[in-house]
C-alpha positions in Angstrom: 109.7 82.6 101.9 108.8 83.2 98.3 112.0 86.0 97.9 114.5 83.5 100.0 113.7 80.8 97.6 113.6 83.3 94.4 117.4 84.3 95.3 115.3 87.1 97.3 113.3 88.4 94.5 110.0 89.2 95.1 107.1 87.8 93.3 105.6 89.9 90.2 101.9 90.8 90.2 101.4 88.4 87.7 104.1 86.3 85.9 104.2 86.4 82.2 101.8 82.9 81.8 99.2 85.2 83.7 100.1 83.6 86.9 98.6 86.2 89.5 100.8 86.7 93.0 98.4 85.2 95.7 99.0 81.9 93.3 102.6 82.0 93.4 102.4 82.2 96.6 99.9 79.4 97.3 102.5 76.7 98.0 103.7 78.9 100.9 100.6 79.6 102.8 98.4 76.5 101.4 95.3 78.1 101.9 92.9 80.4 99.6 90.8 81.6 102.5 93.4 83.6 103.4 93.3 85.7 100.5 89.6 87.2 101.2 89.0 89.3 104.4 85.8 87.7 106.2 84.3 91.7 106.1 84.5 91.8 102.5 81.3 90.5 101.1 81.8 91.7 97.3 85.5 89.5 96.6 85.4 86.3 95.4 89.3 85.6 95.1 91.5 88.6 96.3 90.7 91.4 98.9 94.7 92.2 99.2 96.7 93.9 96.9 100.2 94.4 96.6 102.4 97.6 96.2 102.6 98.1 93.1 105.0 100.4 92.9 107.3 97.5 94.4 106.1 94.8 91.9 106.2 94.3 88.7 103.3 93.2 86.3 105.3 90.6 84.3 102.6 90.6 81.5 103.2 94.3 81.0 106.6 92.9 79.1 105.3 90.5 76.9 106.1 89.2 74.7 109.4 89.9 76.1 110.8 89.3 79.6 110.7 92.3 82.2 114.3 94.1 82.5 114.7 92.7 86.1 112.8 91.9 88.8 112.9 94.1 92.0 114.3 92.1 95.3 114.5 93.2 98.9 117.7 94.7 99.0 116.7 97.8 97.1 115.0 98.5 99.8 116.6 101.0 102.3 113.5 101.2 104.8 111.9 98.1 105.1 109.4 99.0 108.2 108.4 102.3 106.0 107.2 100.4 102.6 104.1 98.6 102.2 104.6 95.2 100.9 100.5 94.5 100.6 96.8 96.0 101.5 93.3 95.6 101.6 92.1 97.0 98.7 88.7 97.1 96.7 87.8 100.7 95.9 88.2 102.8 92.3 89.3 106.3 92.9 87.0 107.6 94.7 87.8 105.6 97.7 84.3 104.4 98.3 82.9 102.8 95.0 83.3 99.1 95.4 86.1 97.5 92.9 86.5 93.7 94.1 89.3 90.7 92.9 91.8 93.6 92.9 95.4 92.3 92.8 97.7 95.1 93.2 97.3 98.9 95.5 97.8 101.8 93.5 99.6 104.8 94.8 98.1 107.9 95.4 100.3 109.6 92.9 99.2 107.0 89.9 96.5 106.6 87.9 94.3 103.1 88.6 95.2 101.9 84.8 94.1 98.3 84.7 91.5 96.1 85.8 93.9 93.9 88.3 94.5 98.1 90.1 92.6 99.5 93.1 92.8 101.7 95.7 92.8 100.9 99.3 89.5 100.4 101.0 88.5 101.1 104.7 86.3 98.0 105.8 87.4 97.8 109.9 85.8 101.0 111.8 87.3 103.5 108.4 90.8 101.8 108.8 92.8 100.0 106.2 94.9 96.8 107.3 98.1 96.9 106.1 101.5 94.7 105.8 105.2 96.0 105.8 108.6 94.8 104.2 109.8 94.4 107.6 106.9 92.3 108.7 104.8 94.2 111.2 101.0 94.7 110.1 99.3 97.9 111.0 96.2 99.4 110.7 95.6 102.7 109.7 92.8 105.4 108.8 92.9 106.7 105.3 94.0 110.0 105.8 97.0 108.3 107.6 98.1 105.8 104.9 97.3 107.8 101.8 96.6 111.0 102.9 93.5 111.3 101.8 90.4 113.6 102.4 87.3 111.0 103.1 84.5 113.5 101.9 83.4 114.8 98.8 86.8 116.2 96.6 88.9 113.7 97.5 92.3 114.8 97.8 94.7 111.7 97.9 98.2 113.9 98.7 96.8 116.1 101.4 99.1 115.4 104.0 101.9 113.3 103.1 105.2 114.3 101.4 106.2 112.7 99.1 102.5 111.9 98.5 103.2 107.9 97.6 105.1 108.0 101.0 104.4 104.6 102.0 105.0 103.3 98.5 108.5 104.1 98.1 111.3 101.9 98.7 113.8 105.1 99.2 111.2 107.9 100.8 114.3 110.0 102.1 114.9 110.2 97.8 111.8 112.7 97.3 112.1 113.1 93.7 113.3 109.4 93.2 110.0 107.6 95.2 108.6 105.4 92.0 110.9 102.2 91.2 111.6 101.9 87.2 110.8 98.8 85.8 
């Protein structure tokens, strides 16, 4: 509802008055309990976090504007891309790391406090949302192809290893969106 209103661009992670998304999205949902999964006992205002290879950080601009703002028709597989997950872990997938705003592909490095990786609350699955709509669950090693014991390896089985990331994953070399 957000994009068809925004001339269908999608929300930043934060806009440049340090505005974060599940705000801008507020008037659309008008409800905060939706923001903090009921099995997460260590968030206070966020358990989800959105792709943020997708959207942009508006702040990272300042004190200019960003170039442009990403919107749903660069994206050629819809049902393929996460649009948002649970998230709430550092890099290690297992230290807690609550309030999180934004999911971090397993290809980039967690740079900023408002960055975390995806966490596996429900039976070691991750709950996650699509472009396209549909919601899935999926274990780890599924999603971000990740090893869940000691040595993490967070590109073991995927190719391109920010797979679910990309809005073009058929582009292998071309998965990240420039900002």
């Amino acid at each position: 509802m957000y994009a068809e209103d925004s001339d269908e661009t999608l929300p930043p992670d934060q806009n440049d008055a340090f505005v974060p998304w599940p705000d801008l999205v507020y008037p659309y949902v008008k409800n905060n309990q939706i923001r903090v999964c009921p099995s997460d006992t260590l968030t206070e205002s966020n358990s989800y976090g959105l792709n943020q290879s997708i959207f942009i950080d508006d702040t990272d601009f300042l004190p200019n504007l960003p170039p442009s703002s990403p919107n749903e028709s660069m994206l050629q597989t819809p049902a393929a891309t996460l649009l948002l997950g649970e998230v709430g872990s550092l890099n290690d997938l297992q230290t807690p790391k609550p309030n999180a705003l934004k999911m971090v592909a397993p290809d980039d490095d967690e740079d900023d406090t408002s960055e975390a990786r995806p966490i596996a609350r429900h039976f070691a699955r991750v709950n996650l949302g699509f472009f396209d709509g549909h919601c899935k669950s999926m274990r780890l090693e599924q999603f971000y192809g990740a090893s869940t014991g000691p040595g993490l390896s967070f590109t073991a089985n995927q190719n391109p290893p920010d797979l679910w990331f990309c809005a073009q994953p058929e582009d292998l070399g071309l998965c990240k969106i420039s900002n």
